[in-house]
N, C-alpha and C positions, 0 to 999 in steps of 0.2 A: 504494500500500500504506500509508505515510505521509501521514495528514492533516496533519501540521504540517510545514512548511519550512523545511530547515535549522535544524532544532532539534537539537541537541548535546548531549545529556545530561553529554558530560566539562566540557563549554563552561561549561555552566551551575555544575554542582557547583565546578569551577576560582572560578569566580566571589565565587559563597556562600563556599569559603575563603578570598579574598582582602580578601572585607570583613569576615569575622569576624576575619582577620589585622589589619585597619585599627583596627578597634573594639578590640581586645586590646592592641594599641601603644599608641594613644591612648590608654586607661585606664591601661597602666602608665606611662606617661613622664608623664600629667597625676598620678598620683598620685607616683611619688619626686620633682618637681618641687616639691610642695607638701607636702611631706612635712618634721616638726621634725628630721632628721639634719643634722650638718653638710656644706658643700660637697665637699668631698672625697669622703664616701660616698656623698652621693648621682650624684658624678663615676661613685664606682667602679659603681654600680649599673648607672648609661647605659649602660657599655662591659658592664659582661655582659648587660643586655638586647639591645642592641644586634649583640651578638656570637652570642649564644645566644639569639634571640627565645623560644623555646615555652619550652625548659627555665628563663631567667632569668627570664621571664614569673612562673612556676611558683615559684623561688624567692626570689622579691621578697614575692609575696602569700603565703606560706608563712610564712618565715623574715625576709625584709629588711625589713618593712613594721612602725612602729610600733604597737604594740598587737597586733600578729599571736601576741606569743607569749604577752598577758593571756589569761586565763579568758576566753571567751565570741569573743572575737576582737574587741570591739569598744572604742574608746579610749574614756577614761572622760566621762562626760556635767558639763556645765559645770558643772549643779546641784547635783551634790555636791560639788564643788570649792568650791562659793560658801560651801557648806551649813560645810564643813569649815572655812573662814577666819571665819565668822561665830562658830563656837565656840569 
């Protein structure tokens, strides 16, 4: 009846969210790692990502994440910085 063998549909699905789990860890711990807070918050950050992965996830790039709560969400570009010290 099935042409494919041993094919899983839970298997597979399980899968795909364990490496989008992988990709989403790694993005946040590489980003509050190099992130300008100091060691402390960025301490406290680990432990609630780490504790709360989906929801800390969520409130790191929200809320915890430099520049997250500028206009536009983006930190500011070096050029104006330069621009600005030149005048």
């Amino acid at each position: 009846m099935n042409d494919l063998p041993h094919f899983d549909l839970v298997a597979a699905f399980s899968m795909l969210v364990l490496i989008g789990y992988a990709i989403l860890m790694t993005t946040v711990v590489a980003s509050i790692a190099t992130s300008r807070t100091g060691f402390g918050l960025r301490l406290v950050w680990l432990v609630v990502v780490c504790g709360a992965p989906f929801l800390g996830s969520a409130l790191w790039f929200v809320v915890g994440r430099p520049g997250a709560r500028r206009e536009g969400g983006r930190p500011p570009s070096n050029r104006s910085a330069a621009a600005e010290v030149r005048a």
